[in-house]
Each structure stands twice: as structure tokens, then as C-alpha cells.
C-alpha positions as CSV (number, residue, x, y, z in Angstrom):
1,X,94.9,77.5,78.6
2,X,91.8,76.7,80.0
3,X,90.1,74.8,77.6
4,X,89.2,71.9,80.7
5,X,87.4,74.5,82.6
6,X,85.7,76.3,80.0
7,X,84.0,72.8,79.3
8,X,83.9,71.3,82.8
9,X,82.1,74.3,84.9
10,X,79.3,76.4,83.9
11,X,80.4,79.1,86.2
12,X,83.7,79.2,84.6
13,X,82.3,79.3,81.0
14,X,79.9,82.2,82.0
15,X,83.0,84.0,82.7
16,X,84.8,83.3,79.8
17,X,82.2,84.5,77.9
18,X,81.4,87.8,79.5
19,X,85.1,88.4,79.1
20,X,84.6,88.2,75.4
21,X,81.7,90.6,75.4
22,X,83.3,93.0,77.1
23,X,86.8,93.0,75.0
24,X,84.8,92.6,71.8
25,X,86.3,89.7,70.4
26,X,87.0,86.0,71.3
27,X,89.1,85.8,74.3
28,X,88.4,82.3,75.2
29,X,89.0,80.9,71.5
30,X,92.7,82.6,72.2
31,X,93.2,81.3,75.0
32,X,92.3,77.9,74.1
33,X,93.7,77.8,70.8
34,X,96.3,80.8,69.7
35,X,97.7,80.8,67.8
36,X,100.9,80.9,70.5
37,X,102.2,84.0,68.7
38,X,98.9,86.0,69.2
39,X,98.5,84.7,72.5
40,X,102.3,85.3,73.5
41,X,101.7,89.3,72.6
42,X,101.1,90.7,75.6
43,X,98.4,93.0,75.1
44,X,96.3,89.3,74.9
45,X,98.5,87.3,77.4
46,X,97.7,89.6,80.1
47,X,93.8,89.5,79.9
48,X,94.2,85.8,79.0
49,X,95.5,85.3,82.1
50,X,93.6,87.2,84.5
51,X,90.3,86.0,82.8
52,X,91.4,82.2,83.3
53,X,92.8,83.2,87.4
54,X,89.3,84.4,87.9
55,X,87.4,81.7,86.2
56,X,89.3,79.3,88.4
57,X,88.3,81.4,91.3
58,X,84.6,81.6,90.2
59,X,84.7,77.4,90.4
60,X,87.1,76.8,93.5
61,X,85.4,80.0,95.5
62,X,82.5,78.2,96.9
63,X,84.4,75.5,98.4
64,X,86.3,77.3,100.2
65,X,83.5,79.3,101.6
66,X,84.2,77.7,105.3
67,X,87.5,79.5,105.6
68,X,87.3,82.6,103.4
69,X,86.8,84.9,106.8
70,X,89.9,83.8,108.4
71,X,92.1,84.0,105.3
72,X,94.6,86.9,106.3
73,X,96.1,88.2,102.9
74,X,96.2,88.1,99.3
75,X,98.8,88.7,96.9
76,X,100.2,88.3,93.3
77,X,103.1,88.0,91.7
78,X,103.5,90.8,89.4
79,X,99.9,90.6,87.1
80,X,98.2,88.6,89.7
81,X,98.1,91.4,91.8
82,X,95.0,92.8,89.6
83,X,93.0,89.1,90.0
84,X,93.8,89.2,94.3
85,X,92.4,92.3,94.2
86,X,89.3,91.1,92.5
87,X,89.3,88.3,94.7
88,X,88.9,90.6,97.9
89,X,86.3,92.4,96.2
90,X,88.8,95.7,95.4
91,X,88.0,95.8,92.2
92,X,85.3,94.0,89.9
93,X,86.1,91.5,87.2
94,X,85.1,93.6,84.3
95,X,87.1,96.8,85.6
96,X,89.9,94.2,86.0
97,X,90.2,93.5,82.8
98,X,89.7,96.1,81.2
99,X,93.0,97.3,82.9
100,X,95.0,94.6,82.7
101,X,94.2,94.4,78.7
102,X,95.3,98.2,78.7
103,X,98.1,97.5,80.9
104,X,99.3,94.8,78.4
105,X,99.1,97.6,75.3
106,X,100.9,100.0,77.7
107,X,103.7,98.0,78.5
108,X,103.7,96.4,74.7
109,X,103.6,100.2,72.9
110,X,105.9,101.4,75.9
111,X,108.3,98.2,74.8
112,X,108.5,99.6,71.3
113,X,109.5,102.6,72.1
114,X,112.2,101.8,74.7
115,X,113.4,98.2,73.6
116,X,114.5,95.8,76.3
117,X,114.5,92.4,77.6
118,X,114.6,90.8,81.1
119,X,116.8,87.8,82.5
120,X,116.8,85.5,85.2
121,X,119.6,85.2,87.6
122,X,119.9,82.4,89.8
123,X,122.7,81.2,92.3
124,X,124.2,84.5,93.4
125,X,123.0,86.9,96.1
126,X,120.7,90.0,96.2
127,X,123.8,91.9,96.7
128,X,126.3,90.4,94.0
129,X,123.4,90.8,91.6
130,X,123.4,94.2,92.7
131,X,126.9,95.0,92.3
132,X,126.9,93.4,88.6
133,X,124.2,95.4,87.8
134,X,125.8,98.6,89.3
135,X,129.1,97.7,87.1
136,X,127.2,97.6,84.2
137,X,125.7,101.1,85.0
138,X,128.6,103.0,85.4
139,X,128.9,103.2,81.9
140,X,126.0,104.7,81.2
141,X,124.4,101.8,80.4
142,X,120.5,100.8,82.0
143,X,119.9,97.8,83.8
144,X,117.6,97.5,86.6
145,X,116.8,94.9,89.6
146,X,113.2,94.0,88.7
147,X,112.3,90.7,90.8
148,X,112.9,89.9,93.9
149,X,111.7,86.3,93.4
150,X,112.8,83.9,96.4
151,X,116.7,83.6,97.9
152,X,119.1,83.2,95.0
153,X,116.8,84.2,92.1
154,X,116.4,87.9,91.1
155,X,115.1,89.1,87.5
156,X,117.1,91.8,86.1
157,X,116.0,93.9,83.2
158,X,117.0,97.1,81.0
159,X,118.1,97.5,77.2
160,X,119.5,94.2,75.2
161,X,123.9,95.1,75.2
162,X,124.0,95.9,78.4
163,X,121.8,93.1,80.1
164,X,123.8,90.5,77.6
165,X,126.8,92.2,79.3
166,X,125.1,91.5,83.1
167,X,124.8,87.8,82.0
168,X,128.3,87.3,81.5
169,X,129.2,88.8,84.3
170,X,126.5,86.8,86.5
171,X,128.1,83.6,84.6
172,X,131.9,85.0,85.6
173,X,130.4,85.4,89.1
174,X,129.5,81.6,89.6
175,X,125.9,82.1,88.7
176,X,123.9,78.1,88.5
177,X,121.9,79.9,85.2
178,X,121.9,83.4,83.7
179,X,119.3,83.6,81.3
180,X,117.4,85.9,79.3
181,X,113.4,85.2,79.3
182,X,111.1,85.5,76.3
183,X,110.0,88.7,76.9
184,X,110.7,92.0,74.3
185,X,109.8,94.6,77.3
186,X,111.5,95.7,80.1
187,X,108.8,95.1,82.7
188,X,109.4,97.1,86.4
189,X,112.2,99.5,85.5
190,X,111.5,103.1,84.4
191,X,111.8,101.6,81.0
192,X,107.9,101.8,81.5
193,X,107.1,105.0,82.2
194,X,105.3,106.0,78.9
195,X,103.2,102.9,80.0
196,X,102.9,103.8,83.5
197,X,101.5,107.3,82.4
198,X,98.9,104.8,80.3
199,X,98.0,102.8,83.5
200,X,97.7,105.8,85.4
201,X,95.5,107.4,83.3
202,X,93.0,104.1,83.2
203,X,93.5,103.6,87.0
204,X,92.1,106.8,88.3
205,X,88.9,106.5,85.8
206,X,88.5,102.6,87.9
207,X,86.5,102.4,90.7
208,X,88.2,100.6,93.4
209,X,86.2,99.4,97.3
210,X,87.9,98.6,99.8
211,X,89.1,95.0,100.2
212,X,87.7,92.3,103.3
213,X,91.6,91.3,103.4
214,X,94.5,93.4,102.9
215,X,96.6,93.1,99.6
216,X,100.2,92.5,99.7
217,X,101.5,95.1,97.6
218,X,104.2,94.0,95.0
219,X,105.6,97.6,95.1
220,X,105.7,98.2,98.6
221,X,105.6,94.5,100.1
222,X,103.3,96.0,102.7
223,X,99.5,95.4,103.3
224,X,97.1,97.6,101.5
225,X,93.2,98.2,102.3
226,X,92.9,102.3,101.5
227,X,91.5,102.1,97.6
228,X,94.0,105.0,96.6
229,X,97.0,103.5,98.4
230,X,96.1,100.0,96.4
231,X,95.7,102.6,92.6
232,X,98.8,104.0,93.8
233,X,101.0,100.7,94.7
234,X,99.2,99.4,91.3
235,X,100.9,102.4,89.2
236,X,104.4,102.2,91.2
237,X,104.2,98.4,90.8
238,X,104.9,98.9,86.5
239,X,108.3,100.8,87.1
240,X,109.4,99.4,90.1
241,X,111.0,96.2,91.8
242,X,108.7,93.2,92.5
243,X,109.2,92.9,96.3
244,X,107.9,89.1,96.3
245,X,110.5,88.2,99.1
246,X,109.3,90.4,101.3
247,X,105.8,90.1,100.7
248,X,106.3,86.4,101.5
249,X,108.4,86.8,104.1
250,X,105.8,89.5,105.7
251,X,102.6,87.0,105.5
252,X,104.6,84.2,107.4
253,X,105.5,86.6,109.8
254,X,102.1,87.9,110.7
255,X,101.2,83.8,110.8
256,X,99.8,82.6,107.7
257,X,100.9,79.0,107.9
258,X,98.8,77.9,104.4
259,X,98.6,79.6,101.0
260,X,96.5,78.9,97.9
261,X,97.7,79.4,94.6
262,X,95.2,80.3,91.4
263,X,96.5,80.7,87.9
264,X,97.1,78.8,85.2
265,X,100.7,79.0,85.7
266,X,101.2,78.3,89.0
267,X,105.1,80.4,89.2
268,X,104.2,81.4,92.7
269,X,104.0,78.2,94.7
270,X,107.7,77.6,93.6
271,X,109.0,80.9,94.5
272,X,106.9,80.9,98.3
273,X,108.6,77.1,99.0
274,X,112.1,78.6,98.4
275,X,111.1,81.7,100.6
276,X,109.5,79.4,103.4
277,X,109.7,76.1,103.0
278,X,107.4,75.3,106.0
279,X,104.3,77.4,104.3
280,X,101.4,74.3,103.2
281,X,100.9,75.3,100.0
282,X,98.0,74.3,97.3
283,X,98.1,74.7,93.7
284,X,94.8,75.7,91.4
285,X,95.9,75.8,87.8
286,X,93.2,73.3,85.8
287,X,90.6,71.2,85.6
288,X,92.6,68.2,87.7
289,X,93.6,70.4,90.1
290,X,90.5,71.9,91.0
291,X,88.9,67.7,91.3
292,X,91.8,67.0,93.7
293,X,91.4,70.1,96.0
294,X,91.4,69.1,99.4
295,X,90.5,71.8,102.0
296,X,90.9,69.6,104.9
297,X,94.9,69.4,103.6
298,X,95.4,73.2,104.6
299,X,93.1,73.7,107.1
300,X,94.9,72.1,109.8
């Protein structure tokens, strides 16, 4: 990932490369070439990430200079929570990632410790994912709600048997797909609490400002401007349910009629157009995408 922008815009290869400065070793080569099974640990994918959301950022910001003071919110799904608050000036690229590359180890140590997995469940309601997940519980067993993506998709999580045993019972229910993702960890469930005590430690030792736009908190789906409500909603957001629903459903409400997406992976767009399918909505992932931009499109 990145690769296009690394070569196509100084201010985006400047970025890369204080990135590898300040982690001590070749970010950029990783992200660009691997290999996938280095890149796919998530100590790296995390940073990896982040660093290629902001270098985006550092190319597309200018151009949207015009409409920056009117933009009402930011948020991110999950990790991109850590580059909208660098975005609103919260917090400053190389204290971002710096945490997210010590969030990564947190949650990858914290995964070996307390094994799990996460899976996808799509086709049934909030509330009969729920009540699977509740059956599976009440044998002692650990499985958590972890996403709430858009209507009809939630991400459960918790320890291998028993989230094998909420699949099949998702599948009995009539789910479209029950799936488990490629992930080793059990990412927003309190099987991360020995990273959360990691993260908490490294989030009070960060400076954070206060942001010119509120942040959509994942944790809370409310807005956030106070800097230790925005540590705190960072530190709740690693045990607890993504709210993305809500937060989605709260922007619209307070009339944001046009989002922008940045990231290389662009998962956000596709949850938001479930959520509200009247929201304009722009991707930023590459190269291309940053060439075909067109302000004029969402500032109608």
C-alpha cells in the first residue's frame, strides 16, 4: 500500500519517511513491499495504516482548504479514529504513531495471551445477533458484540469454540454469511484488557489539544472536543463495542449531508451507504483517487 503516493507527491514521501525515522526501521519498504506476513502482524499493519491515511491527507488537505471550516465532524472506524484525530489537530502525526504502533503490540501480545478471533455476521438483526451471542454465553463461554457496522452487519468476537459455535448458530438463524475474519485477536471485547492497561499507559504520557471539529467517538458514538474525554473514549474504544451506527446515524442527524473518506482501505464508505444511503460520499484511498477528486461533487 501506497507505493503510487510515495512516488507521485513530495508531501506524501516526506511523510513516509519521517515515519521511518521515528519507528527506526523501514516503514515505507513494508508497506510497499511486505512481505504480506510481516505486514499482516499487527504491530506493523496498524502504523502502516495510519502512516498511509495521513500521507493521503498531507496531499488531498490543501485542496480541500475552501471547505475545511465548515466541515462538522470527523470520525474513524475503529484505528482511524487515531488518524481523525490527527486530522483535527488532536494529536500530532508522530504522537500518532507512536500509539497506534504500541497499540498494535498491545493488542498482538494481549492476543497471545488470551487467544481469540472475530467474525462477521450479516443478514440478521442487532438483536438476534444478540441473543445468539447471549446463548452461547450461558455456558460459560466468551463471545462479545464488537461492531456495530451498518443495519444487518455486526462483528462478533471472543475465544475460537465458542465463536465457531455462534457461527452455526447465525447460519441456523438464516444469516446471508457468517464468517470468521483473518484476525488471531479478539479486538473490542475485554479480551484486551492486558492491552488496554498498555494503551493506557502510552495515552496519558501523549499530549493531546483540543480539536477545531469534534470527534465522533467509536466508544461512545458521541462528539468529543475535551482532550481527556477523547484519551478516555480512546482507552474504552480497545475493550468495547464499535458504535459505528450510531456515530453515523448521529452526523446525519446534526446535518452533514457529504463525507470524505481517507485510507487505503476505504471499509467506511460501504458501511456509511448502508447506514444512509442519501450521505454523498467520496473515497481517497490512492494515487487515482486523489487525480479524480472532485470538490465541486460534494460541495453542493
Amino acid at each position: 500500500m501506497g507505493r503510487d503516493i510515495y512516488e507521485a507527491f513530495p508531501r506524501a514521501r516526506a511523510l513516509y519517511q519521517r515515519a521511518d525515522s521515528l519507528l527506526g526501521f523501514p516503514l515505507s519498504k513494508l508497506c510497499f513491499e511486505g512481505p504480506p506476513d510481516e505486514l499482516n502482524d499487527t504491530a506493523n499493519t496498524q502504523p502502516a495504516i495510519y502512516a498511509t491515511t495521513m500521507a493521503l491527507w498531507e496531499v488531498l488537505a490543501p485542496r480541500l482548504a475552501r471547505v475545511l471550516p465548515r466541515v462538522a465532524f470527523v470520525a474513524g472506524h475503529s484505528l482511524g479514529e487515531f488518524s481523525a484525530l490527527t486530522v483535527v489537530g488532536a494529536l500530532d502525526f508522530d504522537a500518532g504513531l507512536l500509539l497506534v504502533r504500541e497499540r498494535g503490540e498491545a493488542m498482538r501480545d494481549a492476543g497471545v495471551v488470551a487467544p481469540g478471533g472475530m467474525a462477521a455476521i450479516i443478514g440478521l438483526s442487532d438483536q438476534a445477533v444478540a441473543e445468539i451471542v447471549d446463548r452461547v454465553n450461558r455456558d460459560g463461554q466468551k463471545v462479545w458484540m464488537a461492531n456495530y457496522n451498518s443495519p444487518g452487519q455486526v462483528v462478533i468476537a471472543g475465544e475460537s469454540a465458542p465463536l465457531e459455535r455462534a457461527i452455526a448458530l447465525a447460519t441456523e438463524r438464516g444469516a446471508k454469511r457468517a464468517l470468521r475474519l483473518a484476525v488471531s485477536i479478539a479486538s473490542h471485547t475485554p479480551l484486551m484488557r492486558a492491552a488496554a492497561h498498555r494503551l493506557g499507559a502510552a495515552l496519558e504520557a501523549t499530549t493531546f489539544g483540543r480539536p477545531w471539529a469534534p470527534v465522533v467517538s467509536n466508544a461512545t458514538a458521541s462528539p468529543l472536543s475535551d482532550p481527556s474525554e477523547i484519551r478516555a473514549a480512546l482507552l474504552r474504544q480497545i475493550t468495547s463495542p464499535l458504535r459505528w451506527v450510531e456515530s453515523v446515524e448521529l452526523m446525519v442527524e446534526r446535518g452533514v449531508t457529504a463525507m470524505v473518506e481517507v485510507g487505503p482501505r476505504a471499509v467506511a464508505s460501504g458501511l456509511i451507504r448502508r447506514i444512509n444511503r442519501s450521505t454523498r460520499l467520496c473515497r481517497v484511498t490512492d494515487a487515482a483517487s486523489l487525480g479524480a477528486f472532485n470538490l465541486e461533487a460534494l460541495d453542493r
